[in-house]
VODREN-393799 format. One record per atom (N, C-alpha, C, O): x, y negated, z; atom name; residue number from 0. Coordinates in steps of 0.001 Angstrom, whole numbers. Last residue first. Example, Ala and Ser with C-alpha at 12.3 -4.5 7.8 and 13.67 -1.06 7.14 Angstrom:
<recs>
+---------+---------+---------+----+-----+
!      xx !      yy !      zz !  a !   k !
+---------+---------+---------+----+-----+
!   12850 !    2250 !    7080 !  N !   1 !
!   13670 !    1060 !    7140 ! CA !   1 !
!   12900 !     -30 !    7870 !  C !   1 !
!   13409 !   -1138 !    8039 !  O !   1 !
!   13190 !    5690 !    7800 !  N !   0 !
!   12300 !    4500 !    7800 ! CA !   0 !
!   13200 !    3300 !    7800 !  C !   0 !
!   14236 !    3319 !    8465 !  O !   0 !
+---------+---------+---------+----+-----+
</recs>
This chain:
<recs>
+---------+---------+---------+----+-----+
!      xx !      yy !      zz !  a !   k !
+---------+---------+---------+----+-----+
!   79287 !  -94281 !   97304 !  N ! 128 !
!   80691 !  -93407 !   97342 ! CA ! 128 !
!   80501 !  -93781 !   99141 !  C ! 128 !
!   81336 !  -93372 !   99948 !  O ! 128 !
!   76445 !  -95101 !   96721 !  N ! 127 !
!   76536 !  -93557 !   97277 ! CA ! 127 !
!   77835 !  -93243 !   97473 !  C ! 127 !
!   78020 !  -92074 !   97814 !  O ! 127 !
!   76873 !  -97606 !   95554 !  N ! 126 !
!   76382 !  -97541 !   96702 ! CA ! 126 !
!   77024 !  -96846 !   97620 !  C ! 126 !
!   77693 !  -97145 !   98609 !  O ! 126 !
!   80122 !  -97909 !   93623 !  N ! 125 !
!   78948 !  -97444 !   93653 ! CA ! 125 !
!   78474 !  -97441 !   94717 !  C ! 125 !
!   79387 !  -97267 !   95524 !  O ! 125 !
!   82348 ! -100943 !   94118 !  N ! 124 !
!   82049 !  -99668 !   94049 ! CA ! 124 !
!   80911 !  -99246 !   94042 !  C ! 124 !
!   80164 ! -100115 !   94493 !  O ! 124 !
!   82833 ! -103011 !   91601 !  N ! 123 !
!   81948 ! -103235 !   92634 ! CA ! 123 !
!   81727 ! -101495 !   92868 !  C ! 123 !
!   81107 ! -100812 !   92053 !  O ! 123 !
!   85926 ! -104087 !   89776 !  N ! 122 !
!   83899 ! -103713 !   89810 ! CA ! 122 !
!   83916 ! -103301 !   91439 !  C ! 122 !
!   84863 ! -103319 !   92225 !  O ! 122 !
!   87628 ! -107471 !   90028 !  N ! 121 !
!   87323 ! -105846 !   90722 ! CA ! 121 !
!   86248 ! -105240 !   90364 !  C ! 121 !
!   85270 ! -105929 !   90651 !  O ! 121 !
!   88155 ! -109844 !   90986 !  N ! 120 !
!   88288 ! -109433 !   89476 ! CA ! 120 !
!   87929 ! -108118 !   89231 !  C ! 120 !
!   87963 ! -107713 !   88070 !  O ! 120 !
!   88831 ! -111288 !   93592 !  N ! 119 !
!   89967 ! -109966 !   92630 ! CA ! 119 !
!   89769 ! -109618 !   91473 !  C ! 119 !
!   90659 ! -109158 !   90759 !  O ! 119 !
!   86207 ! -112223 !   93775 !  N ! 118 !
!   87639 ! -113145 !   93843 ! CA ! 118 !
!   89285 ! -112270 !   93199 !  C ! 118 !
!   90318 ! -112630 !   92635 !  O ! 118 !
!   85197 ! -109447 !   94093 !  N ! 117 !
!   84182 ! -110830 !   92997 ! CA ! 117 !
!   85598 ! -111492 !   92308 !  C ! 117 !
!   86029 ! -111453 !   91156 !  O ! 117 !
!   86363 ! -107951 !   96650 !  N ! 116 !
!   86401 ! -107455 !   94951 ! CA ! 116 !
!   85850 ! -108206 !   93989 !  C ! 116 !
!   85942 ! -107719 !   92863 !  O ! 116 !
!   85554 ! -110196 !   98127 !  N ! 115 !
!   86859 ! -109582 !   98011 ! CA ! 115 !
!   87049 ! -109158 !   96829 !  C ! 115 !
!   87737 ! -109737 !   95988 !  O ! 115 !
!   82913 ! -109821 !   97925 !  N ! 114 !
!   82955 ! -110930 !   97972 ! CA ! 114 !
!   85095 ! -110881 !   97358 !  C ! 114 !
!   85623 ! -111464 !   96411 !  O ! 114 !
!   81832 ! -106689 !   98369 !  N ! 113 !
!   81763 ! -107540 !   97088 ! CA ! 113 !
!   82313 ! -108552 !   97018 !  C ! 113 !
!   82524 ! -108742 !   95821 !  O ! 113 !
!   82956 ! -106762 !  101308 !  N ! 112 !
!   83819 ! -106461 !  100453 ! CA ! 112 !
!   83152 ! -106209 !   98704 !  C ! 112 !
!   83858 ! -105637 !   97874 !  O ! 112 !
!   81144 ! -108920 !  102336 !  N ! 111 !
!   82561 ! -109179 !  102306 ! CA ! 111 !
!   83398 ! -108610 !  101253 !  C ! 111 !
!   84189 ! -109204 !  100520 !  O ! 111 !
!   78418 ! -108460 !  102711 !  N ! 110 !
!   79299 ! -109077 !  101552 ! CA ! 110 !
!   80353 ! -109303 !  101890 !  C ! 110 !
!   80567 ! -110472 !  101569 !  O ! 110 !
!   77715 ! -107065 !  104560 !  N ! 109 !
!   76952 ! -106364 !  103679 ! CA ! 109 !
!   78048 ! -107213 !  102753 !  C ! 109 !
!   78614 ! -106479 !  101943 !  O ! 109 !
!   79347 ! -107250 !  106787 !  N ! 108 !
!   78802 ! -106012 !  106971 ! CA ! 108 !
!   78537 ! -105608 !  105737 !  C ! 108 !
!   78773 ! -104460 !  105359 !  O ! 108 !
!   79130 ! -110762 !  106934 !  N ! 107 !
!   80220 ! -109857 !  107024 ! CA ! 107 !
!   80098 ! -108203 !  106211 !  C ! 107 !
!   80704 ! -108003 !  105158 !  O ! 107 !
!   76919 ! -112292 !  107525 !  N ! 106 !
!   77054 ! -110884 !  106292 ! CA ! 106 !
!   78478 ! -110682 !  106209 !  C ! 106 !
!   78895 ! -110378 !  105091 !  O ! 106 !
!   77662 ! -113985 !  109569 !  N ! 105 !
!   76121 ! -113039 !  109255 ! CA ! 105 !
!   76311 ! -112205 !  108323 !  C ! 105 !
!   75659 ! -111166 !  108429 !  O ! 105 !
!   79299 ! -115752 !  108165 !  N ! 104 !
!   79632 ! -114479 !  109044 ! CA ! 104 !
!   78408 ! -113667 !  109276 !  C ! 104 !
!   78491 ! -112464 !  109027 !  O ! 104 !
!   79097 ! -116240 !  105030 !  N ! 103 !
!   78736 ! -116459 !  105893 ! CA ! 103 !
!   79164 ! -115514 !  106960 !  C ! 103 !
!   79406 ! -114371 !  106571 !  O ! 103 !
!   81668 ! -117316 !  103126 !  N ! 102 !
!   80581 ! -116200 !  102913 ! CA ! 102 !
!   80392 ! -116671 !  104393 !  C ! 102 !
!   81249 ! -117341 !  104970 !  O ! 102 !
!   83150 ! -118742 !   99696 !  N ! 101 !
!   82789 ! -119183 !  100708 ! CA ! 101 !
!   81719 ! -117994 !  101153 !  C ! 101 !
!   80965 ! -117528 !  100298 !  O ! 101 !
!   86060 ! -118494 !   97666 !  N ! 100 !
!   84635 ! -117955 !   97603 ! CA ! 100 !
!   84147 ! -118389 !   98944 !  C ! 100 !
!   85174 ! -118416 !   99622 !  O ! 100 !
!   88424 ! -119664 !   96802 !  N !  99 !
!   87795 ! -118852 !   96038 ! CA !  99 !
!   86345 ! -118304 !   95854 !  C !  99 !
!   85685 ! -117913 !   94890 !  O !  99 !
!   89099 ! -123216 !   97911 !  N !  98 !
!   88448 ! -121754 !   98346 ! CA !  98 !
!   88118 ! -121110 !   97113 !  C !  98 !
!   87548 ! -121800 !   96268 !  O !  98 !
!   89900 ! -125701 !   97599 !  N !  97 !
!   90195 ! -124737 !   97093 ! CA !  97 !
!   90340 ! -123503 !   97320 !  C !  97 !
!   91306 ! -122777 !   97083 !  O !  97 !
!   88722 ! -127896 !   98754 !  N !  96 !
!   90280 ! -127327 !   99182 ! CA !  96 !
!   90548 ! -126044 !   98627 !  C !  96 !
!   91387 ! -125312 !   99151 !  O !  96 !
!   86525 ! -127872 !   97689 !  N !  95 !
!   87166 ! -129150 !   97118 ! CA !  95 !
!   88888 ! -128367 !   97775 !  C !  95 !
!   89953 ! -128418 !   97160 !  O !  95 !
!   85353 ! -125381 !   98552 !  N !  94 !
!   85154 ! -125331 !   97184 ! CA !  94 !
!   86604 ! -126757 !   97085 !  C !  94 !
!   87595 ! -126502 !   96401 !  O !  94 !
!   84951 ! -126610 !  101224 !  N !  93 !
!   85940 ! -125486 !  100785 ! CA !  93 !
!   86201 ! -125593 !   99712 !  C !  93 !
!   87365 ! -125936 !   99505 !  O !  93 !
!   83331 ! -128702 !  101137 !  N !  92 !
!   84396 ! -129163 !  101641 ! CA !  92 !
!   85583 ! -127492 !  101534 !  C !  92 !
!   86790 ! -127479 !  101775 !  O !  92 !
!   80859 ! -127014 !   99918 !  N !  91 !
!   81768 ! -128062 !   99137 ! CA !  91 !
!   82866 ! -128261 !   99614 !  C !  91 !
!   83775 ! -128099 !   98800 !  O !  91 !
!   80482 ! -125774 !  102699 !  N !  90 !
!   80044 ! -124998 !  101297 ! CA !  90 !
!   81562 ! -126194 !   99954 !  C !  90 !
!   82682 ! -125964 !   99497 !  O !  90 !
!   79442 ! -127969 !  104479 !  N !  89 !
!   81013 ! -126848 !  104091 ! CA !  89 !
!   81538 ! -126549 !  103330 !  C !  89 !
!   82710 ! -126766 !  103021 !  O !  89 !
!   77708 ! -129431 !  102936 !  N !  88 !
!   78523 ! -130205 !  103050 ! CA !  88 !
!   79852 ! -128986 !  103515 !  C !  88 !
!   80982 ! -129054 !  103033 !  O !  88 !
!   75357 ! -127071 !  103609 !  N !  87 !
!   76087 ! -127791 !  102074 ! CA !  87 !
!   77250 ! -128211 !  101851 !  C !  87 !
!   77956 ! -127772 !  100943 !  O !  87 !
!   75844 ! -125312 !  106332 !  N !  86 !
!   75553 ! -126688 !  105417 ! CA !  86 !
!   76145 ! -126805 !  104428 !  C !  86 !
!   77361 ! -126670 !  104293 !  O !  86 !
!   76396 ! -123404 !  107872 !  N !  85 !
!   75851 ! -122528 !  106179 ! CA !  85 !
!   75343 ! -124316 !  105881 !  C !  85 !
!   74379 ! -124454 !  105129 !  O !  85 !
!   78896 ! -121687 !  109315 !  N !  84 !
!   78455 ! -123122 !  109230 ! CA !  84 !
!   77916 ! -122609 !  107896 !  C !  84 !
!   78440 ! -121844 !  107086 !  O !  84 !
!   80368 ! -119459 !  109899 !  N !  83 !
!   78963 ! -119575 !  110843 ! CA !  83 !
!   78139 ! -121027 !  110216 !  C !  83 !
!   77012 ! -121366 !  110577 !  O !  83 !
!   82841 ! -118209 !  107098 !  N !  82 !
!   81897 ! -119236 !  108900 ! CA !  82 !
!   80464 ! -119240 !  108945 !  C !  82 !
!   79636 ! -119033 !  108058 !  O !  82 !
!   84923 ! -117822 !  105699 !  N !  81 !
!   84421 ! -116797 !  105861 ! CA !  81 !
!   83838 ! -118128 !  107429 !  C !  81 !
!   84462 ! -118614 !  108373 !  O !  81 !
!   86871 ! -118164 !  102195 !  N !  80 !
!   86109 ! -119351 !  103715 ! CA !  80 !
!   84918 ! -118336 !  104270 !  C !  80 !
!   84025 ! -118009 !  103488 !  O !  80 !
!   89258 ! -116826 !  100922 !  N !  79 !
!   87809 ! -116428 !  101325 ! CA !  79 !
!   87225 ! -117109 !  102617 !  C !  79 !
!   87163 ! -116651 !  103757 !  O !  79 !
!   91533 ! -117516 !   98789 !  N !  78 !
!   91074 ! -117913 !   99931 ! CA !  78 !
!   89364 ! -117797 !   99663 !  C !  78 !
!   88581 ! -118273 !   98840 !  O !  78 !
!   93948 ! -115514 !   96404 !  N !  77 !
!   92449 ! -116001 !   97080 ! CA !  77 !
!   92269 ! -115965 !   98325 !  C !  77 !
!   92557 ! -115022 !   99062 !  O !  77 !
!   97118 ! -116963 !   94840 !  N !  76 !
!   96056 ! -115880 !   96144 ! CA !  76 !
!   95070 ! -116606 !   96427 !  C !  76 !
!   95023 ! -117815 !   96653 !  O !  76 !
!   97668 ! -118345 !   93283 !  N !  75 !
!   97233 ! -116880 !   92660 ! CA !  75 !
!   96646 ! -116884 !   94179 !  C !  75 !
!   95428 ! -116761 !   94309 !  O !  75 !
!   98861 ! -120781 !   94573 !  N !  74 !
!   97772 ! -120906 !   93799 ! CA !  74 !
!   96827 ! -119420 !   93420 !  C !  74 !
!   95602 ! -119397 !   93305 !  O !  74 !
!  100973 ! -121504 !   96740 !  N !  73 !
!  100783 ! -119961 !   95956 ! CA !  73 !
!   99220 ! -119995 !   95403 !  C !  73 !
!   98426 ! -119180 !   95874 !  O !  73 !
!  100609 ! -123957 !   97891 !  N !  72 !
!  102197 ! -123096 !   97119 ! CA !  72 !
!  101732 ! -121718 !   96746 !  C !  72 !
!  102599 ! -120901 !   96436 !  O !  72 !
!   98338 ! -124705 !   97266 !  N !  71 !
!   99238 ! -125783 !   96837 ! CA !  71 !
!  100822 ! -125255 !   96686 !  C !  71 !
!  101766 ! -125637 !   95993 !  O !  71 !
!   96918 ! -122501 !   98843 !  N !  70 !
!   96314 ! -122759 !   97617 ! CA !  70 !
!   97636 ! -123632 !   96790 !  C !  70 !
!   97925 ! -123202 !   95673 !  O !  70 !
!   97949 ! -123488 !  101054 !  N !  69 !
!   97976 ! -122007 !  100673 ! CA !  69 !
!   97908 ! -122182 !   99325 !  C !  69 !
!   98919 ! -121991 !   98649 !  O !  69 !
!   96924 ! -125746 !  101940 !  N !  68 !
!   97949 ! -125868 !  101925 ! CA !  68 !
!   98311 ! -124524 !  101063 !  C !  68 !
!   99197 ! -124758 !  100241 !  O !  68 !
!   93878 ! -125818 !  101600 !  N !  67 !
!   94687 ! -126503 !  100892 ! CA !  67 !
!   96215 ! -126553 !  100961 !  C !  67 !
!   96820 ! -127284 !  100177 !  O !  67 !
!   93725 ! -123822 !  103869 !  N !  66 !
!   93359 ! -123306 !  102525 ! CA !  66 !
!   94638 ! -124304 !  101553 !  C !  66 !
!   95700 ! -123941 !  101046 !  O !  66 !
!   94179 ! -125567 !  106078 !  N !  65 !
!   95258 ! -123951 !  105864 ! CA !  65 !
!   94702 ! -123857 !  104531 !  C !  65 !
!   95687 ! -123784 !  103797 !  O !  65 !
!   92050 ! -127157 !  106016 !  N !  64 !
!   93300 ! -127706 !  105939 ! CA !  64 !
!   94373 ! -126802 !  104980 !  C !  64 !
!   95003 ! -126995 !  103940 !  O !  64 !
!   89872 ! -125754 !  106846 !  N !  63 !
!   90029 ! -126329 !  104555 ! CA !  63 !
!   91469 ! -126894 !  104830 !  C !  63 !
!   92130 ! -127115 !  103815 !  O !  63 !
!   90548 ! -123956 !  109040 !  N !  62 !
!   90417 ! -123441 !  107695 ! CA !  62 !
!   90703 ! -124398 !  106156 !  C !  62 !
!   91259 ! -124157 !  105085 !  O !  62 !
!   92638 ! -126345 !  110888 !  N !  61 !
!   91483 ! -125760 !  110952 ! CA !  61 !
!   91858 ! -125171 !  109238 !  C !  61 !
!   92754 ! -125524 !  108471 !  O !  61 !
!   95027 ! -126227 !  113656 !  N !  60 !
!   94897 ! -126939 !  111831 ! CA !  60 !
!   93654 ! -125884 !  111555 !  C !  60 !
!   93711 ! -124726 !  111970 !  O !  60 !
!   94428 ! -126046 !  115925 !  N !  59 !
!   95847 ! -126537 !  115235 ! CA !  59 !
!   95746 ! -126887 !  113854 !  C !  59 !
!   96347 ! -127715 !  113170 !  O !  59 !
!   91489 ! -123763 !  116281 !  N !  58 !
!   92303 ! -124724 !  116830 ! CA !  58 !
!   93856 ! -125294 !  115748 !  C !  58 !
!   94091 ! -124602 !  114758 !  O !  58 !
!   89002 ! -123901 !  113472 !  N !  57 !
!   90301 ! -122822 !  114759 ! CA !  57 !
!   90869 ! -124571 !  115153 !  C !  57 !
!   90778 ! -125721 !  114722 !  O !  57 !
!   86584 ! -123513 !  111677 !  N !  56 !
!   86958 ! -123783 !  112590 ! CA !  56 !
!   87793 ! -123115 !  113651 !  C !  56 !
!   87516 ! -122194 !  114419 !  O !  56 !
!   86809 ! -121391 !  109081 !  N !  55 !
!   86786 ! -122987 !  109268 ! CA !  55 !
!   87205 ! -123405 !  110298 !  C !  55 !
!   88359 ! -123821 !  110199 !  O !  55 !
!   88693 ! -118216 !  108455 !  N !  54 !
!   87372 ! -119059 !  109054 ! CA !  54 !
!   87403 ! -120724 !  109187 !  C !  54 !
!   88528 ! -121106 !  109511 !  O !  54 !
!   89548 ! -117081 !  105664 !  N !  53 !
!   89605 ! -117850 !  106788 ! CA !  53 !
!   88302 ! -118517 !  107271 !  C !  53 !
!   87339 ! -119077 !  106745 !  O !  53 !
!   91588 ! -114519 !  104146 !  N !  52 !
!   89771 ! -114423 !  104203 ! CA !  52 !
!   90118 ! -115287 !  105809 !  C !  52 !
!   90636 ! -114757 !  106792 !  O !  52 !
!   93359 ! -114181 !  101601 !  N !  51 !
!   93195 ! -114542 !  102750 ! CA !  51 !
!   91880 ! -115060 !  102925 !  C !  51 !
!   91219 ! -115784 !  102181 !  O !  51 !
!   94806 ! -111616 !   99334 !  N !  50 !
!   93645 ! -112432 !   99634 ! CA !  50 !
!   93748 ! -112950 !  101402 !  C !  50 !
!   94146 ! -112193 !  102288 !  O !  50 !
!   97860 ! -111040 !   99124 !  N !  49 !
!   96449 ! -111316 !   97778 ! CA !  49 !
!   95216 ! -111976 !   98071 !  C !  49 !
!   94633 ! -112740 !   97301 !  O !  49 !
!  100433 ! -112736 !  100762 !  N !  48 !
!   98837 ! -111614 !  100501 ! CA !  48 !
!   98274 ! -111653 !   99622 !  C !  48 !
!   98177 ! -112806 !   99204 !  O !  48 !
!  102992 ! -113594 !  101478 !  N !  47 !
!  101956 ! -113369 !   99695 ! CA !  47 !
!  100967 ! -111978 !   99998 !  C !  47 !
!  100874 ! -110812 !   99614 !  O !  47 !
!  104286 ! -113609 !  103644 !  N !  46 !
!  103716 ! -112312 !  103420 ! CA !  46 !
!  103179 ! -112768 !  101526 !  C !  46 !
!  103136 ! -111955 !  100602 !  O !  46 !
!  104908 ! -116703 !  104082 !  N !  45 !
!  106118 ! -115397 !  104488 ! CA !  45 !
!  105141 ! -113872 !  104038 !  C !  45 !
!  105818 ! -112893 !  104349 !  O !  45 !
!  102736 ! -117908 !  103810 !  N !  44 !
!  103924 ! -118427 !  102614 ! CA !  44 !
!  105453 ! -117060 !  102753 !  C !  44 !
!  106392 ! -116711 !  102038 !  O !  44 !
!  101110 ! -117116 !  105287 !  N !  43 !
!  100944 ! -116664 !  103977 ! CA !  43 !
!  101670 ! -116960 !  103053 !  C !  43 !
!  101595 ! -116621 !  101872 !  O !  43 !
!  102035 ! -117502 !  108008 !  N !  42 !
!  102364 ! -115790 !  107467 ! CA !  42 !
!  101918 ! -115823 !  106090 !  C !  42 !
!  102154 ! -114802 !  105444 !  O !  42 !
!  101669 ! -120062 !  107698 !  N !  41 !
!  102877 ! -119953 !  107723 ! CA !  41 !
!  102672 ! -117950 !  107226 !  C !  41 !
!  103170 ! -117394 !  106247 !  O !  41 !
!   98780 ! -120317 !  107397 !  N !  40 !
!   99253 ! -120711 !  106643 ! CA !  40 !
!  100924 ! -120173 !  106550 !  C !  40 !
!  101401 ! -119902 !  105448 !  O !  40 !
!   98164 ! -119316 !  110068 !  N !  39 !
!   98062 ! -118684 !  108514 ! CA !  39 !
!   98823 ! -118743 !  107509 !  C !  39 !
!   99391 ! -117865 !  106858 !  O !  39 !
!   99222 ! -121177 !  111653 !  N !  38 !
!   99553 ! -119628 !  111835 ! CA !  38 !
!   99261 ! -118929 !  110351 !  C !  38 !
!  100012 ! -118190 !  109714 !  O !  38 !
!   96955 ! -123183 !  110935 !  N !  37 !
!   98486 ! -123272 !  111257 ! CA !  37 !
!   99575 ! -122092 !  110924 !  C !  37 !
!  100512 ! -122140 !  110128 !  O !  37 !
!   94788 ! -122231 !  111662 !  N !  36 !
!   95457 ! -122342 !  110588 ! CA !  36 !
!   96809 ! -122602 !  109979 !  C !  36 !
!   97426 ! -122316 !  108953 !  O !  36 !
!   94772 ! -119214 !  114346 !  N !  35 !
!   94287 ! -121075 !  113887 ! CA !  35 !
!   94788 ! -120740 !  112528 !  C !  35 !
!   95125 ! -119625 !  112128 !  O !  35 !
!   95512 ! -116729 !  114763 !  N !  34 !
!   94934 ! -117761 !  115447 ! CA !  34 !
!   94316 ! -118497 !  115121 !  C !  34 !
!   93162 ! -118594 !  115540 !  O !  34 !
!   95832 ! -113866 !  111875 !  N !  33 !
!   96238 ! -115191 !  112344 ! CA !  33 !
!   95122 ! -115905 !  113384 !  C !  33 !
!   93937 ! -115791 !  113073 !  O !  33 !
!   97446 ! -110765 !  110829 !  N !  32 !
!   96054 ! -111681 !  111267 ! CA !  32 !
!   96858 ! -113088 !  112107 !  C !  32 !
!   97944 ! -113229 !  112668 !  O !  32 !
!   98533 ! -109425 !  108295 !  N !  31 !
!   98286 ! -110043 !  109119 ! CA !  31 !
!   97384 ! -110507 !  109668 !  C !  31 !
!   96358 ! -110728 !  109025 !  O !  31 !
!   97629 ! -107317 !  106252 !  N !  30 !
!   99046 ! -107228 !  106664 ! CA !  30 !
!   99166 ! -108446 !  107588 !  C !  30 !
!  100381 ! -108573 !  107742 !  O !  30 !
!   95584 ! -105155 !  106140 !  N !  29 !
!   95049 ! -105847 !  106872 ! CA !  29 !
!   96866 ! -106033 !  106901 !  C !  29 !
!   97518 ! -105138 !  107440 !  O !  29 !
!   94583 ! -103025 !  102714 !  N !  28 !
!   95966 ! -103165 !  104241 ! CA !  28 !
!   95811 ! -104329 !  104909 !  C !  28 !
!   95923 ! -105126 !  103977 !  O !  28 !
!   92283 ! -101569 !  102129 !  N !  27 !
!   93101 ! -102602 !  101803 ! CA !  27 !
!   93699 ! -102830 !  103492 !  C !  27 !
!   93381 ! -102799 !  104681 !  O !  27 !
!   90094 !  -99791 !  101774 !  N !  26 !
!   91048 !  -99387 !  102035 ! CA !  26 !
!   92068 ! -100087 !  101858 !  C !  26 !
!   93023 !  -99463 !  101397 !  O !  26 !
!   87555 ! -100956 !  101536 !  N !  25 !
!   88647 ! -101048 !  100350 ! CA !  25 !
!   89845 ! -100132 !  100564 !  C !  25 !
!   90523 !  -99754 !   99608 !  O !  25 !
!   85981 ! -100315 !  103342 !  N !  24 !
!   85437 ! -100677 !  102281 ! CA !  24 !
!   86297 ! -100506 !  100889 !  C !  24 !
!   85993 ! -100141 !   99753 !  O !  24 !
!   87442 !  -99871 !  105981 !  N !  23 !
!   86259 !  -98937 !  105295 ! CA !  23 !
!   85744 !  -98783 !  103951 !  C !  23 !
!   85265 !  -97780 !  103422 !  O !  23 !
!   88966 ! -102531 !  105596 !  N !  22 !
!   89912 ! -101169 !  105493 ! CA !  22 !
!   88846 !  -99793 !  105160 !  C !  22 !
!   89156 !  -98886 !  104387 !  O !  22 !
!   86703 ! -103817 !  105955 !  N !  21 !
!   88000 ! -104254 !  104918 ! CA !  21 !
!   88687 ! -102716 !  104844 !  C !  21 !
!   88749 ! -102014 !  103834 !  O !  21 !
!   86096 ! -103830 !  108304 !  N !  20 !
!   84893 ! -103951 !  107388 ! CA !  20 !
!   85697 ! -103395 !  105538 !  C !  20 !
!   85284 ! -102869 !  104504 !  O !  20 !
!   88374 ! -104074 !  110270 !  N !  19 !
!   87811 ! -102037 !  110210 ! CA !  19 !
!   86641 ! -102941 !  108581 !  C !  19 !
!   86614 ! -102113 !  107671 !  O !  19 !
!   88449 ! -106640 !  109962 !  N !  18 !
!   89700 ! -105829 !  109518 ! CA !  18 !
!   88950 ! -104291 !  109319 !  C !  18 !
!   89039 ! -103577 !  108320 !  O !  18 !
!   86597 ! -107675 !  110568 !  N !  17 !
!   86803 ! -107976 !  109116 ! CA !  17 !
!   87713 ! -106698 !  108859 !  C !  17 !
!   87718 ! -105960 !  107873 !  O !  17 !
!   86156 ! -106719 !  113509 !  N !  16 !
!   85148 ! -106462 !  112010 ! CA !  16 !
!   85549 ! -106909 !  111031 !  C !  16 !
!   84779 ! -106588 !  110125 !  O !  16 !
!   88937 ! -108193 !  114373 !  N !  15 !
!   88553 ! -106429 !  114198 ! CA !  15 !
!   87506 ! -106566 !  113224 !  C !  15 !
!   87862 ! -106542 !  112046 !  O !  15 !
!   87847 ! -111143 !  113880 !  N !  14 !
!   89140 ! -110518 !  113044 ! CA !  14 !
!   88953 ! -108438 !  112935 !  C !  14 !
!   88881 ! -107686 !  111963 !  O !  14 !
!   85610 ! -111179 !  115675 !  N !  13 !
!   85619 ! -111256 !  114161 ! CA !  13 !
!   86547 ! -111020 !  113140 !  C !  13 !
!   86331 ! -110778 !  111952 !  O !  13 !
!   86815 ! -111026 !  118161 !  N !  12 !
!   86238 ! -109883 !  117969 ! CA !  12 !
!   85931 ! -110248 !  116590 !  C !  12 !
!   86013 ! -109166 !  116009 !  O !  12 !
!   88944 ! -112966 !  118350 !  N !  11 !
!   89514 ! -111623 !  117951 ! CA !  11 !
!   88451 ! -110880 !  117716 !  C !  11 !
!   88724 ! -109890 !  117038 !  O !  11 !
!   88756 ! -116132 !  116689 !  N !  10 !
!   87913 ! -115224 !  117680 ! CA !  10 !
!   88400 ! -113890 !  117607 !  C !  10 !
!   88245 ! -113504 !  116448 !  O !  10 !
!   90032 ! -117320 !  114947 !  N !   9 !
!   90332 ! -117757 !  116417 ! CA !   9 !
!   89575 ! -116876 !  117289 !  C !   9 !
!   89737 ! -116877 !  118509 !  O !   9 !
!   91169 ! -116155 !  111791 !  N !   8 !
!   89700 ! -116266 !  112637 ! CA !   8 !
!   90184 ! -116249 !  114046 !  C !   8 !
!   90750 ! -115222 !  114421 !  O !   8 !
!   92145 ! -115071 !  109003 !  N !   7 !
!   92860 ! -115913 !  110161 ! CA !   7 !
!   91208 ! -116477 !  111055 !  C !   7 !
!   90367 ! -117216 !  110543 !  O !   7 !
!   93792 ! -112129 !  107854 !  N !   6 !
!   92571 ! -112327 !  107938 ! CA !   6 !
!   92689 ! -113356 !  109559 !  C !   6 !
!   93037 ! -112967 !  110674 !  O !   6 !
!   95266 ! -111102 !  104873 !  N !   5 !
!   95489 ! -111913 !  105698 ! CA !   5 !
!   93995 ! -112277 !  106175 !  C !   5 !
!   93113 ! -112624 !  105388 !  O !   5 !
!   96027 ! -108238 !  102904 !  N !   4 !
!   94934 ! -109405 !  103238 ! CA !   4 !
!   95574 ! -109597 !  104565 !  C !   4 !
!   96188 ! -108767 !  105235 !  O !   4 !
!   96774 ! -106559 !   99458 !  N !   3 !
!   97104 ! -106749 !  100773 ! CA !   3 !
!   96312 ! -108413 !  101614 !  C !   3 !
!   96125 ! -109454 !  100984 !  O !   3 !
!   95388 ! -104261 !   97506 !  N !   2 !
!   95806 ! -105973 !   97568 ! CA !   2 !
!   96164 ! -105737 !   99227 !  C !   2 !
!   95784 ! -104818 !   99952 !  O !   2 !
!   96545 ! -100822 !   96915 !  N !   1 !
!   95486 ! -102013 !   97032 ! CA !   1 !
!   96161 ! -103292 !   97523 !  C !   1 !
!   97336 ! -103332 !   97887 !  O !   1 !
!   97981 ! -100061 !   93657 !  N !   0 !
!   98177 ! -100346 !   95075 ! CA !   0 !
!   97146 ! -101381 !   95518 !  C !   0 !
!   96850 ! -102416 !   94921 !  O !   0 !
+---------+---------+---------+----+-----+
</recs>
């Protein structure tokens, strides 16, 4: 059964491309989407997704907040820091709240769903399927 995903991004048109990027790629069930972090955090203690793919900046509680809280009651599920911010200093400030994997929104298209299947443990489907 494929993993089930939580995908929390304040912008709706980046939640649809994760979600159609995700469901083309994996055929993985999009079982919530979330506002802010706040919101995440709560559908991820009520859903156990397998993977939650968050953006950094939202209103109410931003991404490394929602991570560190996710991460602190359900340790197994992967958090995918998915932003526009490509400084160092992100990059780390996820890694320290306990992100699985950090990806830029610029590559949504081409790494997300290696990035998904990396943090799952997954091979990597063939180009040509």
């Amino acid at each position: 059964m494929p993993t089930t995903i939580l995908v929390a991004d304040d912008d709706h048109a980046v939640r649809d491309l994760v979600k159609r990027v995700l469901e083309k790629g994996l055929g993985a069930p999009i079982v919530q989407e979330a506002n802010d972090g706040e919101e995440a955090f709560h559908l991820a203690w009520a859903h156990l997704p397998g993977v939650v793919v968050m953006d950094i900046t939202m209103p109410r509680m931003d991404g490394l907040q929602a991570t560190k809280k996710i991460k602190a009651e359900h340790p197994e599920t992967k958090v995918i820091i998915l932003t526009i911010h490509q400084d160092q200093a992100y990059r780390e400030a996820a890694m320290a709240s306990g992100a699985d994997a950090f990806l830029d929104k610029r590559a949504i298209l081409t790494d997300l769903v290696p990035t998904v299947r990396d943090v799952l443990g997954q091979p990597h489907a063939q180009e040509d399927e």
